[in-house]
C-alpha positions as CSV (number, residue, x, y, z in Angstrom):
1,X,8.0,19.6,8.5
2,X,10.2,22.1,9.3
3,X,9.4,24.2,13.0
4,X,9.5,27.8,13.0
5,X,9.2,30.5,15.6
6,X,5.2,29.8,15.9
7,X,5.9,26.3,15.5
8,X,6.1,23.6,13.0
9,X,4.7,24.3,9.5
10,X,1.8,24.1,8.2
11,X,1.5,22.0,4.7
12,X,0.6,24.1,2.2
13,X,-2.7,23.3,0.5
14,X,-1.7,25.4,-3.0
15,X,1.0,22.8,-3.6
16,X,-2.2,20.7,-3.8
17,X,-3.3,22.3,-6.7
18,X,0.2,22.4,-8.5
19,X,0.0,18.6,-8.3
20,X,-3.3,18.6,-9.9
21,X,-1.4,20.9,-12.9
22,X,1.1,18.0,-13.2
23,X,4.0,19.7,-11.2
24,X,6.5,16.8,-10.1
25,X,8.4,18.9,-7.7
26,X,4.9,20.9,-5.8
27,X,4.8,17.3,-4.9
28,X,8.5,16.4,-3.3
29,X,7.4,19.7,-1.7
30,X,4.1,18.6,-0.8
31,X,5.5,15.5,0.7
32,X,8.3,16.4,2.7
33,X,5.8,18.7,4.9
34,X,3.0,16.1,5.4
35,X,5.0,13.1,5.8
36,X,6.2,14.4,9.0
37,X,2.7,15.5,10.3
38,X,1.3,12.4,9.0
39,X,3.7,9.8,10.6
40,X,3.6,10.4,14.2
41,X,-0.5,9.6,13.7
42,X,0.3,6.5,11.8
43,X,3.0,5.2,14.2
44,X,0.0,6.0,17.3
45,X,-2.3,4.0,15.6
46,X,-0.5,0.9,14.4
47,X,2.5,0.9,16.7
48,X,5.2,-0.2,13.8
49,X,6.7,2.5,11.9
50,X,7.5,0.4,8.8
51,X,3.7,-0.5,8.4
52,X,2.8,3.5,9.9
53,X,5.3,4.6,6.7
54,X,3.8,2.2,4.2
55,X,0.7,3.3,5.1
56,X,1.3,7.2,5.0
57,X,2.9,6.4,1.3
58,X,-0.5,5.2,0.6
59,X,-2.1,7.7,1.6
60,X,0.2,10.1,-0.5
61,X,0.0,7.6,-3.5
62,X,-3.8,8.7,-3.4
63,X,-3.0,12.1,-3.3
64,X,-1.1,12.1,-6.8
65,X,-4.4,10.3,-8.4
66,X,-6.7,12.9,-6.9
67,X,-5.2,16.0,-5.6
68,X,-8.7,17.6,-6.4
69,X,-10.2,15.5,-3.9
70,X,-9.3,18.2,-1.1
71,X,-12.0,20.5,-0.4
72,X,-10.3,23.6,1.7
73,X,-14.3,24.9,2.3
74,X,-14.9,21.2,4.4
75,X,-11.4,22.0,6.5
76,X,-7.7,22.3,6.5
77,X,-5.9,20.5,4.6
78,X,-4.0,18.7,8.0
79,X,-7.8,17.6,8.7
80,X,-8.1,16.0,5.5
81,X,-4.5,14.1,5.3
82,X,-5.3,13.3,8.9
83,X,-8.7,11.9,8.1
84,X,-7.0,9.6,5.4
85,X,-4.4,8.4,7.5
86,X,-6.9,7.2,10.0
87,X,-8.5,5.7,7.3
88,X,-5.3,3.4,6.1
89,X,-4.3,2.5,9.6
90,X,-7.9,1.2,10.3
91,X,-7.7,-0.7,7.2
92,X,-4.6,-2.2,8.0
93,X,-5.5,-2.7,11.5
94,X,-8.3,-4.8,10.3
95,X,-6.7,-6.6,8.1
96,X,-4.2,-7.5,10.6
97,X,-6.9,-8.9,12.6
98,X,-7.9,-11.3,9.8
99,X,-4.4,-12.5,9.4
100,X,-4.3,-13.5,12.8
101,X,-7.0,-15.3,12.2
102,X,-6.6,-17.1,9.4
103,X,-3.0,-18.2,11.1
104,X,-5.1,-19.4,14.2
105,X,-7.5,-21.6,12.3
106,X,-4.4,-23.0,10.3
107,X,-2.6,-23.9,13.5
108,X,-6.0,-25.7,14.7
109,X,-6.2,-27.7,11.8
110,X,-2.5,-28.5,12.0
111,X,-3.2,-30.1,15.8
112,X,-6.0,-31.5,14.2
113,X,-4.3,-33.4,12.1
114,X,-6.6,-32.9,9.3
115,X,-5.1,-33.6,5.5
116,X,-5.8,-31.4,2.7
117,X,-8.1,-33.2,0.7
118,X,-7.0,-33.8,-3.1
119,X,-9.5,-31.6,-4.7
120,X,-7.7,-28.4,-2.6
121,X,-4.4,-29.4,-3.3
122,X,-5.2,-29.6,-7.2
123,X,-7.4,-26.4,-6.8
124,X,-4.0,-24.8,-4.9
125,X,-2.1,-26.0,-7.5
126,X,-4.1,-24.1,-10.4
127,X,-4.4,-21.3,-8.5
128,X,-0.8,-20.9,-7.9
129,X,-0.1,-21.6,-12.0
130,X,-2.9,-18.4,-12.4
131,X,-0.9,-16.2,-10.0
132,X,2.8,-17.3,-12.4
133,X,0.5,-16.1,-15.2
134,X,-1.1,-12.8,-13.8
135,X,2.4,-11.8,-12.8
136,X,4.0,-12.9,-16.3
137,X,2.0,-10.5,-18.1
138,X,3.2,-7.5,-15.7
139,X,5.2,-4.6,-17.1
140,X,8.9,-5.5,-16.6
141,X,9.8,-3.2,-13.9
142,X,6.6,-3.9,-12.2
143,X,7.2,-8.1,-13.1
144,X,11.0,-7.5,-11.8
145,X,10.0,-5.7,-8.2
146,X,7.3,-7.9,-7.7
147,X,9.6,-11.3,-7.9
148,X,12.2,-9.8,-5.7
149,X,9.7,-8.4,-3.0
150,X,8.0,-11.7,-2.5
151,X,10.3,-14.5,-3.8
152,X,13.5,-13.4,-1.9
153,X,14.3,-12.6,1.1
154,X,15.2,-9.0,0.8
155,X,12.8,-6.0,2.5
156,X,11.6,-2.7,-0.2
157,X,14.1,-0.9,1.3
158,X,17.5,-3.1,0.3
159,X,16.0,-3.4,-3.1
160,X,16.2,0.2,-3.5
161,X,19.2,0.6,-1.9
162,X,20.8,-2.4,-4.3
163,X,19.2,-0.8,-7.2
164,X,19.8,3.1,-6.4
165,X,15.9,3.9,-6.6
166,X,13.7,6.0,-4.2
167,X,12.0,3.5,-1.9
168,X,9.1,5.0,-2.9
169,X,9.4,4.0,-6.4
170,X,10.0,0.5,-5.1
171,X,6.7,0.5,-3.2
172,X,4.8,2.4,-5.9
173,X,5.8,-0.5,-8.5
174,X,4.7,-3.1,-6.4
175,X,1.4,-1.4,-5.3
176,X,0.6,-0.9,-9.1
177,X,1.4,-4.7,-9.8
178,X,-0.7,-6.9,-7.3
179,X,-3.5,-4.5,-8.8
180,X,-2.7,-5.2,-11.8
181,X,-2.6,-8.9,-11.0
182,X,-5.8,-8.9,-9.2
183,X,-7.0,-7.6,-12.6
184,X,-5.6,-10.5,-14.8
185,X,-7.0,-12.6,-12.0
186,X,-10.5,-11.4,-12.1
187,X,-10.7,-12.2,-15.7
188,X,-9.5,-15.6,-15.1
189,X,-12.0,-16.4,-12.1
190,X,-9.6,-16.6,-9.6
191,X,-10.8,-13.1,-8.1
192,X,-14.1,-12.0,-6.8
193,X,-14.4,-8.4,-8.4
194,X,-15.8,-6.5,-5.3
195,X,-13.4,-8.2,-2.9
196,X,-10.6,-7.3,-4.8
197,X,-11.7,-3.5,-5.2
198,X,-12.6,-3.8,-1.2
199,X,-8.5,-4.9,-0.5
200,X,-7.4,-2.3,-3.4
């Protein structure tokens, strides 16, 4: 967001409606004045910047689907990106939370001493062979990002710096995937339909 002699400015909510027309460039617009107001609210709220940018990029993701979704007679439209950004960090915070959970309860069984049973390692086993299919039938770029994001042990950004992309169209390919895959998975019973909509 670039400061002037009243101070920094504001995002313009007509770029808003250029999106909605199909304007790529009102967005790259749009973006480089709310990313800036956007971030610093993240970065308060979840106290890592990489997960405060991931979740800002969300939030913009959202905004390309449904520009027409701001409504300047409910506010400005700072209020409304800084509604949504609370929003995603809350989500991520709590998701957080489970994760730390679940890592708990796996460290408690692991002092335990308890042994998977073989009904869960054959059930872990048939899920895992679902997931190779679900991701299989992925687009190839989406099928490509996907593999390299979560089977090596490079971060979003070196991918698109090794393969001269925005970052943003790294992330965007990979959001678009697991949805994709959760969608596969639902139709093979491996995914319960409202939780998967809930984590989407």
């Amino acid at each position: 967001m670039q400061a002037t002699a009243n101070g920094p400015r504001k995002v313009d909510a007509e770029l808003l409606r250029a999106i909605d027309e199909g304007d790529a460039r009102a967005f790259d617009r749009f973006y480089e004045q709310a990313m800036p107001f956007m971030l610093p609210i993240a970065v308060h709220l979840l106290g890592d910047r990489m997960e405060a940018e991931d979740a800002c990029h969300d939030v913009l993701l959202a905004v390309i689907k449904h520009p027409e979704r701001f409504d300047p007679a409910r506010g400005s439209v700072e209020a409304w990106l800084a509604i949504q950004t609370k929003s995603r960090c809350l989500d991520g915070l709590r998701k957080r939370k489970k994760l730390v959970l679940r890592e708990t309860e796996k460290e408690e069984r692991g002092m335990s001493g308890a042994v998977s049973r073989p009904e869960e390692t054959v059930l872990a086993k048939l899920q895992g062979e679902a997931v190779r299919r679900a991701l299989e039938e992925l687009p190839g770029t989406q099928r490509q990002t996907l593999a390299a994001a979560f089977y090596s042990s490079r971060s979003q950004r070196e991918l698109a710096e090794e393969w001269r992309l925005p970052l943003g169209t790294i992330k965007s390919r990979i959001r678009y995937g697991l949805n994709h895959m959760k969608k596969s998975l639902e139709k093979m019973g491996w995914a319960d339909k409202e939780e998967a909509e809930e984590r989407g």
